[in-house]
MILUMVO-176839 format. One record per residue (C-alpha): residue in three letters; x, z, y negated. Coordinates in steps of 0.1 Angstrom, whole numbers. Example, Ala and Ser with C-alpha at 12.3 -4.5 7.8 and 13.67 -1.06 7.14 Angstrom:
BEGIN
['ala', [123, 78, 45]]
['ser', [137, 71, 11]]
// end
This chain:
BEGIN
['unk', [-323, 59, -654]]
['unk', [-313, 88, -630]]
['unk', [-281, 91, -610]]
['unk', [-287, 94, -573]]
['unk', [-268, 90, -544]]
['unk', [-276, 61, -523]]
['unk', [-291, 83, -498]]
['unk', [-315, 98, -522]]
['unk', [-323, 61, -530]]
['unk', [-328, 55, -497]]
['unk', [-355, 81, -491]]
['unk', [-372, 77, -523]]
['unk', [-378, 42, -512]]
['unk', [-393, 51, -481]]
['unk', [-416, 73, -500]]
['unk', [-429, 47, -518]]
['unk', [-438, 31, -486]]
['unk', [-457, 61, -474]]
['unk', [-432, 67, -448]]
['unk', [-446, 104, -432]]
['unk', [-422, 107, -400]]
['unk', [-392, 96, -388]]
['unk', [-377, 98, -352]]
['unk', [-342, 97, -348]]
['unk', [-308, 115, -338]]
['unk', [-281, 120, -367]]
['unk', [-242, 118, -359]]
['unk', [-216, 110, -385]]
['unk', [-222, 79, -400]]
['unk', [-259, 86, -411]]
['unk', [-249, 127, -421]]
['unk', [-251, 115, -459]]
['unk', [-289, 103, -454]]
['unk', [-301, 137, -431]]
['unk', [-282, 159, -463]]
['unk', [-306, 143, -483]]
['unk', [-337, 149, -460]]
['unk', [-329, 182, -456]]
['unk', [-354, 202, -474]]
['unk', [-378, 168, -480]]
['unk', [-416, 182, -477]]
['unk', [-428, 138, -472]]
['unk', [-412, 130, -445]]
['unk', [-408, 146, -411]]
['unk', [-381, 140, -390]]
['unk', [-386, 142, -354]]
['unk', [-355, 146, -332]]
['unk', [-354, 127, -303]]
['unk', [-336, 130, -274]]
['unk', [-319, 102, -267]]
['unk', [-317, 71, -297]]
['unk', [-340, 46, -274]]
['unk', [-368, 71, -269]]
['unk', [-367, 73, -308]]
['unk', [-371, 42, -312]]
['unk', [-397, 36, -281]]
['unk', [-418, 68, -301]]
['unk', [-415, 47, -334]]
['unk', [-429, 20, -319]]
['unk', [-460, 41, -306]]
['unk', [-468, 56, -339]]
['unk', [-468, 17, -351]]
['unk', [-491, 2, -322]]
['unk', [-517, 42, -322]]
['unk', [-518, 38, -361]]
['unk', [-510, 2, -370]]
['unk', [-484, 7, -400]]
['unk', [-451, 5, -396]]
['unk', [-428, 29, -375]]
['unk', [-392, 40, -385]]
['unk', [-364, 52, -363]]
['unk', [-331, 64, -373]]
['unk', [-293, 67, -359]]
['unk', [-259, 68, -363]]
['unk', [-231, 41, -360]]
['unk', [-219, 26, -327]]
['unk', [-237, 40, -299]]
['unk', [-266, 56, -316]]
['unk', [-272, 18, -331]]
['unk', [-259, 5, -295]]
['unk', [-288, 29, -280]]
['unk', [-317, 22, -301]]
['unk', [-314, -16, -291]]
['unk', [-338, -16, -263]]
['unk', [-366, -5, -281]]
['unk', [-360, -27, -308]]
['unk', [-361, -55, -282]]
['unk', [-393, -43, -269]]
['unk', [-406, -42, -302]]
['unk', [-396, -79, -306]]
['unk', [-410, -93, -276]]
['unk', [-442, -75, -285]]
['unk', [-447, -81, -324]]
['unk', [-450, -41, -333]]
['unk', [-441, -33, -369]]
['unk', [-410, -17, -368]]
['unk', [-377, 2, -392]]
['unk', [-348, 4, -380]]
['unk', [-320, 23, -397]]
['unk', [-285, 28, -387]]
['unk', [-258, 42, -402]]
['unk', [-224, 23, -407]]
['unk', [-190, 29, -412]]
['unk', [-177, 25, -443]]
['unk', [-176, -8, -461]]
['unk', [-146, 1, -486]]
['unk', [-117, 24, -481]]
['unk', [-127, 62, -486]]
['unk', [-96, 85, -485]]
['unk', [-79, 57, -467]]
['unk', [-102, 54, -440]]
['unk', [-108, 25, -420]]
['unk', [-136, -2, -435]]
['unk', [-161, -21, -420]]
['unk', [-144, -47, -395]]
['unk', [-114, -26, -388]]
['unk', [-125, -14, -354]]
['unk', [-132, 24, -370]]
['unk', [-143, 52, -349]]
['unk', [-175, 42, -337]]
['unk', [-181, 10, -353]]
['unk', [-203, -14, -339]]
['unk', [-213, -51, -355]]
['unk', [-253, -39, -351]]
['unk', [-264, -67, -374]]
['unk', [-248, -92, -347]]
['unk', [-262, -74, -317]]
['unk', [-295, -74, -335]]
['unk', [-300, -106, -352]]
['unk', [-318, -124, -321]]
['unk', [-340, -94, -317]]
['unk', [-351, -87, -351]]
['unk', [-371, -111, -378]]
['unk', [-342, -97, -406]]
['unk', [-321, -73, -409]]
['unk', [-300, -62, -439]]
['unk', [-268, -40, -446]]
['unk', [-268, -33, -482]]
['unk', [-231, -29, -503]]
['unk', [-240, -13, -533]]
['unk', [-271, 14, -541]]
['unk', [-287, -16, -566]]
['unk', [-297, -32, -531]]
['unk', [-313, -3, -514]]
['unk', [-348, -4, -530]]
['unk', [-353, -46, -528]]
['unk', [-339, -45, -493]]
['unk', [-364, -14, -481]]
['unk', [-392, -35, -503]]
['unk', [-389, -67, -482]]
['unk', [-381, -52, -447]]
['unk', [-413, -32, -447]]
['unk', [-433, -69, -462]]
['unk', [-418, -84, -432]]
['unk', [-419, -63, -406]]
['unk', [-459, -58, -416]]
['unk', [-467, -93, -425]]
['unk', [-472, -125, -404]]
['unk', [-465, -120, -368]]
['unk', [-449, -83, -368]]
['unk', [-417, -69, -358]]
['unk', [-388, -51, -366]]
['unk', [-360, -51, -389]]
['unk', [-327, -34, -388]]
['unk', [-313, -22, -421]]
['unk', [-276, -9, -415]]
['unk', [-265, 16, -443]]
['unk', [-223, 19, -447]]
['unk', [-214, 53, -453]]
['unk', [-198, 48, -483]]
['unk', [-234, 32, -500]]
['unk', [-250, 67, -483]]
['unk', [-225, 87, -505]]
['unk', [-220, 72, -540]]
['unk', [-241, 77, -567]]
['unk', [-249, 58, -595]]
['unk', [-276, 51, -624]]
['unk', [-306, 38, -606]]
['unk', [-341, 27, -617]]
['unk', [-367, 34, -589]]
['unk', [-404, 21, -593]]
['unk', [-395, 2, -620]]
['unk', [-407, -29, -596]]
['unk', [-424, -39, -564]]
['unk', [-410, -74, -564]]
['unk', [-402, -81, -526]]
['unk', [-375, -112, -524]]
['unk', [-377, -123, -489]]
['unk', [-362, -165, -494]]
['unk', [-378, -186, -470]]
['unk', [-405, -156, -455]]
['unk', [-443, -169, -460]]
['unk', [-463, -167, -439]]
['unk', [-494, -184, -435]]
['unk', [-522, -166, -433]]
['unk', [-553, -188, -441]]
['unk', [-563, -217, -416]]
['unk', [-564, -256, -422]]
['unk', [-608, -260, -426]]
['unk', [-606, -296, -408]]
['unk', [-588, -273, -376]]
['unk', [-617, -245, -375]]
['unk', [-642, -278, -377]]
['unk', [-632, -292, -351]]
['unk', [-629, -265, -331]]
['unk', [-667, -254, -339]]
['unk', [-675, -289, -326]]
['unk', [-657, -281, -291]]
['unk', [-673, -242, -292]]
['unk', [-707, -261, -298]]
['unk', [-705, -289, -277]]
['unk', [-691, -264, -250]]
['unk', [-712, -258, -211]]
['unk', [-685, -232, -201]]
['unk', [-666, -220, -232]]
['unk', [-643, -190, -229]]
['unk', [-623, -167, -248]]
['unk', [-587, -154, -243]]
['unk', [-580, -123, -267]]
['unk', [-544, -116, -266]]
['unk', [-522, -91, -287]]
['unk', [-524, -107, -319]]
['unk', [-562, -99, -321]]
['unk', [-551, -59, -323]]
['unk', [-522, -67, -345]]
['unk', [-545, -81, -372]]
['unk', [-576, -59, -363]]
['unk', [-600, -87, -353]]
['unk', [-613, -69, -325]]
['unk', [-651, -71, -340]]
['unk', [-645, -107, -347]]
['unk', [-636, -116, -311]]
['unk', [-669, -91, -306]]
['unk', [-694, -110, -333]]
['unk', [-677, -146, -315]]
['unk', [-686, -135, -276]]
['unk', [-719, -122, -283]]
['unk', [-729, -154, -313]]
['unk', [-717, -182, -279]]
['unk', [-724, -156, -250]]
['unk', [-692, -165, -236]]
['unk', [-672, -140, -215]]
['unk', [-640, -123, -230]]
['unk', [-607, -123, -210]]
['unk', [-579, -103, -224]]
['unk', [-541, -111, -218]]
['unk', [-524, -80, -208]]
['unk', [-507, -73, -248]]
['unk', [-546, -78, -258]]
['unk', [-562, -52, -236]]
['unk', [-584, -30, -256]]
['unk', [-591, -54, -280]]
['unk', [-623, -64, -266]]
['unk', [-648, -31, -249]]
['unk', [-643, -36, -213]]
['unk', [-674, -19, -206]]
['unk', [-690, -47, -227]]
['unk', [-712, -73, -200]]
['unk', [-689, -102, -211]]
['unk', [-660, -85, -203]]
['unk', [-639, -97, -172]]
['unk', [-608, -80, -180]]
['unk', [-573, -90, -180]]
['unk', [-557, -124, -167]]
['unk', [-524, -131, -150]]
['unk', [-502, -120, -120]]
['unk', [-521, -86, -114]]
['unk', [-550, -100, -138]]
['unk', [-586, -93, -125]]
['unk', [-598, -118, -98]]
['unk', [-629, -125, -118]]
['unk', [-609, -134, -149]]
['unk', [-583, -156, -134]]
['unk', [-616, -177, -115]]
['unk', [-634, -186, -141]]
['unk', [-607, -192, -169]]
['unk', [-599, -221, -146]]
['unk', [-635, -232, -144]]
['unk', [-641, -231, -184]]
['unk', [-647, -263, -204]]
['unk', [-630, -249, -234]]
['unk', [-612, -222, -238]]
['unk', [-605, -207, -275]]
['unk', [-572, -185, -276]]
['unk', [-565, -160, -298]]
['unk', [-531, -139, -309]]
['unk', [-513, -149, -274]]
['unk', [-484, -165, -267]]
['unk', [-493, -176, -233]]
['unk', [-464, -157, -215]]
['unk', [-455, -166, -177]]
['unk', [-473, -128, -166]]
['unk', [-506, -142, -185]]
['unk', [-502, -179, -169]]
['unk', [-485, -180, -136]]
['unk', [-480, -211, -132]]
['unk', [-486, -234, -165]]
['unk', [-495, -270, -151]]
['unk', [-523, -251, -133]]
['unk', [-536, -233, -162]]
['unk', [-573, -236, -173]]
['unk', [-567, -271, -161]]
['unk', [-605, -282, -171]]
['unk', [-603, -271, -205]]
['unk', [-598, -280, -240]]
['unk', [-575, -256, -255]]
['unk', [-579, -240, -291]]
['unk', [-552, -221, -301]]
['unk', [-550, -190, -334]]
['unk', [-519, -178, -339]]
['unk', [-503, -165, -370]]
['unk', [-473, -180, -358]]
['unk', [-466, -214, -357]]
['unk', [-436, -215, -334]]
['unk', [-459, -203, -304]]
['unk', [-485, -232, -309]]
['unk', [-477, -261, -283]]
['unk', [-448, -237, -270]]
['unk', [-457, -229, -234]]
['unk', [-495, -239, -233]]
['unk', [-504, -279, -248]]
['unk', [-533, -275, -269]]
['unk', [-562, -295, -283]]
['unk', [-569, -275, -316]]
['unk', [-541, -263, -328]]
['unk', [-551, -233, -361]]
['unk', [-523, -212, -377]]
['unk', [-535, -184, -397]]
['unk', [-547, -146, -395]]
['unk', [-567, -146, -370]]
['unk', [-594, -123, -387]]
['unk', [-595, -151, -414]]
['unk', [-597, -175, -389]]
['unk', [-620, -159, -367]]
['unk', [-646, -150, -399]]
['unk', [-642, -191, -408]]
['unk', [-651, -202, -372]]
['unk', [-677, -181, -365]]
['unk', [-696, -194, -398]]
['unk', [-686, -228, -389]]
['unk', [-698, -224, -352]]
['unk', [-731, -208, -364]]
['unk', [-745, -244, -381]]
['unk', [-743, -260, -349]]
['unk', [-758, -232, -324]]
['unk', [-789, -255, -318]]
['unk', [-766, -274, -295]]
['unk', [-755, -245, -272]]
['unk', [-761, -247, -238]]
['unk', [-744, -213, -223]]
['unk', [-776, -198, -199]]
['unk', [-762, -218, -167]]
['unk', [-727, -204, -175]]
['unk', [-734, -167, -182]]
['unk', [-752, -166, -147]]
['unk', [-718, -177, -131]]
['unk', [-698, -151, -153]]
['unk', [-722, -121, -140]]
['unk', [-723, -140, -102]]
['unk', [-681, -139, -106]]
['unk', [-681, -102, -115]]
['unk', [-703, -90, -96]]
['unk', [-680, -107, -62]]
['unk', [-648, -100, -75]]
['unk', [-643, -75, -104]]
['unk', [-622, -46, -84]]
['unk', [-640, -16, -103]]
['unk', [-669, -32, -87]]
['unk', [-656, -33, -56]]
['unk', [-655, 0, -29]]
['unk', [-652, 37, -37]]
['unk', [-626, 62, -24]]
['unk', [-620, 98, -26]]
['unk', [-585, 96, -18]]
['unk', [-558, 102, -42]]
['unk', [-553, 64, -39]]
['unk', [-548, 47, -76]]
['unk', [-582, 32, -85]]
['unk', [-598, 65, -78]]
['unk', [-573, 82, -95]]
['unk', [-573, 58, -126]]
['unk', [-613, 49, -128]]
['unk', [-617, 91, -124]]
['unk', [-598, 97, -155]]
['unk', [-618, 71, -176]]
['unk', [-649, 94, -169]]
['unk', [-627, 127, -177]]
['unk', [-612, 109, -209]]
['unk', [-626, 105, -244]]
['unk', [-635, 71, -257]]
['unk', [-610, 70, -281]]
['unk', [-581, 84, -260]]
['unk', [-546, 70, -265]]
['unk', [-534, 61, -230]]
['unk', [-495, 48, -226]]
['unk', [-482, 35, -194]]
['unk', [-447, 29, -181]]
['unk', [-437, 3, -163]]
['unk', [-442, -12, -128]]
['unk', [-471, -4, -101]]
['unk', [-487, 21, -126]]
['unk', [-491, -5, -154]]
['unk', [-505, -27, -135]]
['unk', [-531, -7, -116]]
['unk', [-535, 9, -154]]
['unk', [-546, -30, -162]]
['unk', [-569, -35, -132]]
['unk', [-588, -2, -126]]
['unk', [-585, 19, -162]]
['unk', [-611, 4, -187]]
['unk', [-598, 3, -226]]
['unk', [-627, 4, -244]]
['unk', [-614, 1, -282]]
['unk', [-583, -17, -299]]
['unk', [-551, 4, -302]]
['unk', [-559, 26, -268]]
['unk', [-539, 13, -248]]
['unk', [-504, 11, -252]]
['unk', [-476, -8, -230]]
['unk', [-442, -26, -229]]
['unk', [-453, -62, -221]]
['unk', [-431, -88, -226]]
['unk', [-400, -71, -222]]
['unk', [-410, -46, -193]]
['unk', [-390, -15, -201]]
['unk', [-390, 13, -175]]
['unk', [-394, 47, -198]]
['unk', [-410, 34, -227]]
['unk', [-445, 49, -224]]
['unk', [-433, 90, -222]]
['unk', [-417, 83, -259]]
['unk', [-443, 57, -268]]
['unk', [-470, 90, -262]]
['unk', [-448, 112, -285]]
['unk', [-453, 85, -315]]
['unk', [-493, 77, -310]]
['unk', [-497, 115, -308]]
['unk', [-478, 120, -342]]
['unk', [-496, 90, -355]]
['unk', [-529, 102, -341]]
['unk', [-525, 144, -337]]
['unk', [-564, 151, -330]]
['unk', [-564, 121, -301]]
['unk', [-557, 130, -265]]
['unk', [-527, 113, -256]]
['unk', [-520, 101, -219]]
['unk', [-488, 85, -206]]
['unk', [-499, 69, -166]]
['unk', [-466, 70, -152]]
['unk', [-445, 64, -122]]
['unk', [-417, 85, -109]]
['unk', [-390, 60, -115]]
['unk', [-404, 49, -146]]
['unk', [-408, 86, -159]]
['unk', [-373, 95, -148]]
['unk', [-353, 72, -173]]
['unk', [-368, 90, -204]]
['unk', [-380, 126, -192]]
['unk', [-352, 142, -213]]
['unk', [-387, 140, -242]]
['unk', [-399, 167, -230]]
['unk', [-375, 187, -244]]
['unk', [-387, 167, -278]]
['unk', [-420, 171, -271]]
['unk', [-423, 204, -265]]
['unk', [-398, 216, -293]]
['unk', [-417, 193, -318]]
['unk', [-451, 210, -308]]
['unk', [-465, 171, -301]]
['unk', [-485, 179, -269]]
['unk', [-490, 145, -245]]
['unk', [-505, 146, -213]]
['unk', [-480, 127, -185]]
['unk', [-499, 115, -148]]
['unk', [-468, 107, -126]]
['unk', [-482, 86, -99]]
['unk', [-456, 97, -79]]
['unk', [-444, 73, -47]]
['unk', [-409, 84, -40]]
['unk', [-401, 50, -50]]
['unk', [-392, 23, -72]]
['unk', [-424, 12, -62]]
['unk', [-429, -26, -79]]
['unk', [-396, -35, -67]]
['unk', [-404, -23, -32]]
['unk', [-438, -44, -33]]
['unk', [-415, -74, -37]]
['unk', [-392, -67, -12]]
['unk', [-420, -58, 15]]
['unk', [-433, -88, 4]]
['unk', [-412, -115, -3]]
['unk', [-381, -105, 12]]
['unk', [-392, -89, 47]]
['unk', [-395, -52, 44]]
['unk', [-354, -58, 34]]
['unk', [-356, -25, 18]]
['unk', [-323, -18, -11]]
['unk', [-322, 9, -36]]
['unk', [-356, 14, -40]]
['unk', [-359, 50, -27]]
['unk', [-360, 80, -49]]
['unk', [-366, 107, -29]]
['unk', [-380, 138, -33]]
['unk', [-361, 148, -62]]
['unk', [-368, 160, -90]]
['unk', [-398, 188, -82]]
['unk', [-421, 171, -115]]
['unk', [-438, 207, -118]]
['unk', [-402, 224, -120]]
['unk', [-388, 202, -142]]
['unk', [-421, 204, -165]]
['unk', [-417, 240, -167]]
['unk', [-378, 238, -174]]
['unk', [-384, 225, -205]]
['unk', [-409, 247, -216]]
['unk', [-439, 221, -206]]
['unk', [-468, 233, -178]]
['unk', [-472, 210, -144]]
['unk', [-495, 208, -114]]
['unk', [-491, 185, -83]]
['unk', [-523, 179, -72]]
['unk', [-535, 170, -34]]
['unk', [-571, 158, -38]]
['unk', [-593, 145, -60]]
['unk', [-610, 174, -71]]
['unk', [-576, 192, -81]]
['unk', [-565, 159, -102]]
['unk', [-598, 168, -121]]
['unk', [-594, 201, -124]]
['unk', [-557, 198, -140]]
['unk', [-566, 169, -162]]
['unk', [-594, 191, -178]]
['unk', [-572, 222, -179]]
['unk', [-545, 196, -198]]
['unk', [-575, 179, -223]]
['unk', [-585, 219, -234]]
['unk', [-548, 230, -243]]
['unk', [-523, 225, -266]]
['unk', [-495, 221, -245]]
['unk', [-474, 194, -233]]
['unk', [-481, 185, -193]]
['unk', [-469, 165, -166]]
['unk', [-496, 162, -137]]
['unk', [-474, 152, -103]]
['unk', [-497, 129, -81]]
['unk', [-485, 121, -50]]
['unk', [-496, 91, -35]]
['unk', [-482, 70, -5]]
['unk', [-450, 47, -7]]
['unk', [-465, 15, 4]]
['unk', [-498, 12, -16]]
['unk', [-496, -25, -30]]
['unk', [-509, -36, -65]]
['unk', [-530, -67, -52]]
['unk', [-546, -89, -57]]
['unk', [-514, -111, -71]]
['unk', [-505, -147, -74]]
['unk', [-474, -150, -63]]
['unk', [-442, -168, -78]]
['unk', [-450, -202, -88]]
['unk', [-485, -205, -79]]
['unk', [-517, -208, -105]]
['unk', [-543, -182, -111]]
['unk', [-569, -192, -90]]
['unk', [-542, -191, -63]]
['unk', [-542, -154, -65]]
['unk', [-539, -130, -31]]
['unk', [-546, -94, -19]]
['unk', [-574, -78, -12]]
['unk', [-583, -42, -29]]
// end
């Protein structure tokens, strides 16, 4: 037995979960937990900036390095402020800590307890409870350890995400006789998740895989989340059936690979979005089939039966009716199919099909389609693919520069590519840098970036550069809000409303403010130049690239149309 202070507990239970950073911004309700860190050689803290870059950069570390990320804040608004990130972690499954300090949950010298309406008080495990798969707020220092036990198990485990633990102030500062490592027992009522497949499921899907003229596969987030990326590999090339990727599961199959036709969906390469509606059967894996990935879903893959792996069984039948319905890991499943599919490969019949997939990208694949030395964004993105290693970590914002990151930059390995999906948030990929360069310090780390995008969290740069984390940020810089505008030039008759930025601020000036290098660039050459300057120093640098206000991202489909309805020309 040793008497520690529920703060001390706290820590010592992170250590045991091999907790190496944190990212977070103290403030009175937490101070008991930062005493405690202060002097702790195991775990960096990293302070942010601003509580949802903290927890945006926690969530990078998770998706560059695939364990969990932790973020940390104070009562009220620091909670209040990290819960956009924890959203976007939600929506898109990332393994993720959050802890926030509490006001006190029993009267200390009077003061006021939790449900009182104390000085910043705010009911964080209400706000939080549809965004997070648990959260906790323990009320003595007995509960710490379990409670840190189970919220790493299930933020890791199943389908991932994040859970809030909320830590009153008083349970921070008592101290009592604890036992730590005495047990690893994780109590989490109710939490199993399933992890190996029903056999009859992967047989009959082997029997649709085998019996297939056209088969295809959809890879989608999931596939990265449980590292099956050589499993969707070993699957293509056993069937020779192209790979489409959903926009969460880009990277997780080499786009440079022949089978490859890139992402579907709104912005989705033409190629992909043709022939997923001309597939026979079409074997899905880790997605949820979101609108973006679907368009419009009594149009989807309308010609195909539908096998659907998913390590959640709430997504199955959700959006997308399927024929093969297989909850599990999708590794494990994966493995199982492949050997299943592998007795019956005397009945393949794929050679008629592979011709159309290498016909369909040949006509409509964009990076196969025109050249141009203008500091236009293909040029600009397919350039830094040749001027970046293999396994660079590139983030993206949100808005025209994620999707011409999905279209013209290739992701050749799992875990490269890094972006806010389902829940679309505008300044998470600057922060989202800082973690994956913590996570993976000897990686280049690039954030693609639009001005608008980059303006809501550009205050980390002050982190970045203080915390020696050197990122690399490419502003493709439009003066405008510019997927917004694309709408209203589109679908609302040039009807123009606060969409224009302006030319403020100077990027290179406001680089250099905080101690950061820039360069605005006016040709192609100079982009080069200052992105090789950037790879061969340790310093944290925003590139400005000008480019005009009225480029489109095209091809798209537009609101309620299908896939193969999609329009543009690039």
């Amino acid at each position: 037995m040793t008497k520690m202070s529920g703060a001390k507990v706290l820590l010592e239970s992170l250590e045991k979960q091999n907790v190496d950073v944190i990212f977070g911004i103290l403030g009175g309700a937490i101070l008991p937990v930062y005493d405690a860190l202060c002097g702790n050689e195991k775990i960096r803290h990293i302070l942010a900036r601003h509580e949802q870059g903290a927890a945006h950069a926690a969530e990078g570390y998770a998706r560059a390095s695939g364990r969990v990320g932790v973020c940390m804040a104070t009562s009220g608004p620091g909670a209040t402020n990290l819960v956009t990130g924890i959203a976007n972690a939600f929506m898109d499954s990332s393994p993720m800590i959050a802890i926030t300090g509490q006001v006190p949950s029993t009267a200390i010298n009077s003061s006021y307890m939790i449900g009182r309406d104390a000085f910043q008080e705010a009911d964080i495990i209400g706000i939080t409870t549809p965004i997070t798969k648990h959260n906790y707020q323990p009320r003595t220092i007995a509960e710490i350890q379990p409670m840190v036990n189970a919220a790493f198990y299930i933020a890791s485990s199943g389908r991932p995400g994040p859970v809030l633990i909320d830590m009153p102030k008083n349970v921070q500062s008592d101290v009592a006789e604890v036992e730590l490592g005495i047990t690893d027992k994780i109590e989490a009522r109710g939490y199993k998740p399933a992890l190996e497949p029903d056999l009859t499921k992967i047989s009959e899907a082997a029997n649709l895989l085998a019996d297939a003229e056209y088969p295809m596969i959809l890879a989608g987030g999931g596939v990265i989340s449980s590292n099956a990326s050589d499993e969707i590999v070993q699957m293509s090339d056993l069937l020779m059936t192209p790979v489409a990727t959903t926009f969460m599961g880009k990277g997780a199959f080499p786009e440079c690979h022949p089978l490859s036709v890139g992402c579907i969906g709104m912005h989705g390469n033409p190629a992909a979005n043709r022939l997923i509606g001309e597939a026979d059967v079409l074997l899905a894996v880790g997605t949820r089939f979101s609108d973006r990935a679907t368009a419009n879903l009594d149009t989807f893959a309308p010609n195909a039966k539908k096998i659907h792996i998913d390590i959640d069984a709430a997504e199955i039948g959700k959006n997308i009716e399927v024929d093969v319905p297989i909850v599990g890991d999708a590794k494990i499943s994966l493995k199982l199919l492949r050997a299943a599919v592998t007795k019956k490969l005397p009945r393949m019949k794929v050679s008629a099909w592979s011709k159309r997939v290498k016909e369909a990208k040949e006509q409509l694949s964009p990076l196969l389609k025109g050249r141009s030395k203008d500091l236009v964004p293909k040029a600009l993105l397919t350039e830094l693919r040749n001027l970046l290693p293999a396994d660079t970590i590139v983030t993206t914002e949100v808005g025209q520069n994620q999707m011409w990151s999905a279209l013209y930059f290739q992701a050749l390995k799992p875990r490269t590519f890094i972006s806010s999906g389902g829940l679309g948030t505008m300044g998470f990929g600057f922060p989202a840098a800082i973690g994956a360069k913590v996570a993976c310090p000897d990686r280049p780390v690039v954030d693609i970036a639009g001005d608008g995008s980059f303006l809501m969290t550009e205050n980390e740069l002050a982190c970045s550069v203080a915390e020696k984390i050197p990122v690399i940020v490419i502003v493709l810089n439009n003066s405008v809000l510019g997927m917004v505008a694309q709408w209203q030039r589109t679908l609302y008759n040039r009807r123009y409303m606060a969409v224009n930025l302006g030319k403020t601020p100077d990027f290179v000036k406001l680089a250099e403010a905080y101690g950061a290098q820039g360069f605005r660039v006016r040709s192609l050459e100079e982009f080069q130049k200052a992105v090789k300057t950037a790879l061969n120093c340790n310093v944290t640098t925003v590139i400005d690239v000008p480019i005009g206000s009225e480029q489109d991202v095209v091809p798209f489909v537009p609101p309620g149309c299908g896939l193969p309805q999609q329009r543009g020309d690039y």
